[in-house]
N, C-alpha and C positions, 0 to 999 in steps of 0.2 A: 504494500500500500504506500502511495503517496501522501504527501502531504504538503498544501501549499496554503501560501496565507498573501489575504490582499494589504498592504499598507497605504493607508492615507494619513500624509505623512505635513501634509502644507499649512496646516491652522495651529493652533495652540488649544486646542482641544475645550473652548470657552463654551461652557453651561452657563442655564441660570441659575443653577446649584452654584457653579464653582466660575462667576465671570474674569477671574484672574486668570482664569487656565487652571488644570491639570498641575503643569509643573510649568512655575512663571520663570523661575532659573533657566530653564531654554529656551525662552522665548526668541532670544535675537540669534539663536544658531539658524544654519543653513538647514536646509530641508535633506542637505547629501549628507552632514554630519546627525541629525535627527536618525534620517533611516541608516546609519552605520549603528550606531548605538544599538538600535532599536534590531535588526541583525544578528550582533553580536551578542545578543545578551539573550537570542534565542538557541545561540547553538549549533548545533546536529538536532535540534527536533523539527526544524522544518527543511526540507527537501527541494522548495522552489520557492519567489516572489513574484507576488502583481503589484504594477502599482497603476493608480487611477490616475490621469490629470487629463484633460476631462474626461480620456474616455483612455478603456487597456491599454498600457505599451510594451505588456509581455508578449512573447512570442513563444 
């Protein structure tokens, strides 16, 4: 089995729970250092990436 995971990776993840964001400490990183992070810190448990902007650019 595979396993893939989509990232949307471009906002600061602002609710009306949380309108700071998520995590406001990254707010001014780049979106390539965002999805490295976010990558890395998954592993070997996922197998492939999508990513949206605005529409698939996996292949």
């Amino acid at each position: 089995m595979k396993t893939s995971l989509g990232i949307w990776a471009l906002g600061p993840m602002v609710t009306r729970f949380v309108p700071g964001g998520y995590q406001p400490q990254h707010a001014s990183e780049s979106t390539a250092v965002k999805v490295t992070r976010a990558v890395a810190g998954l592993g070997d448990l996922i197998d492939d990436y999508e990513f949206h902007y605005p529409q698939e650019l996996s292949e």
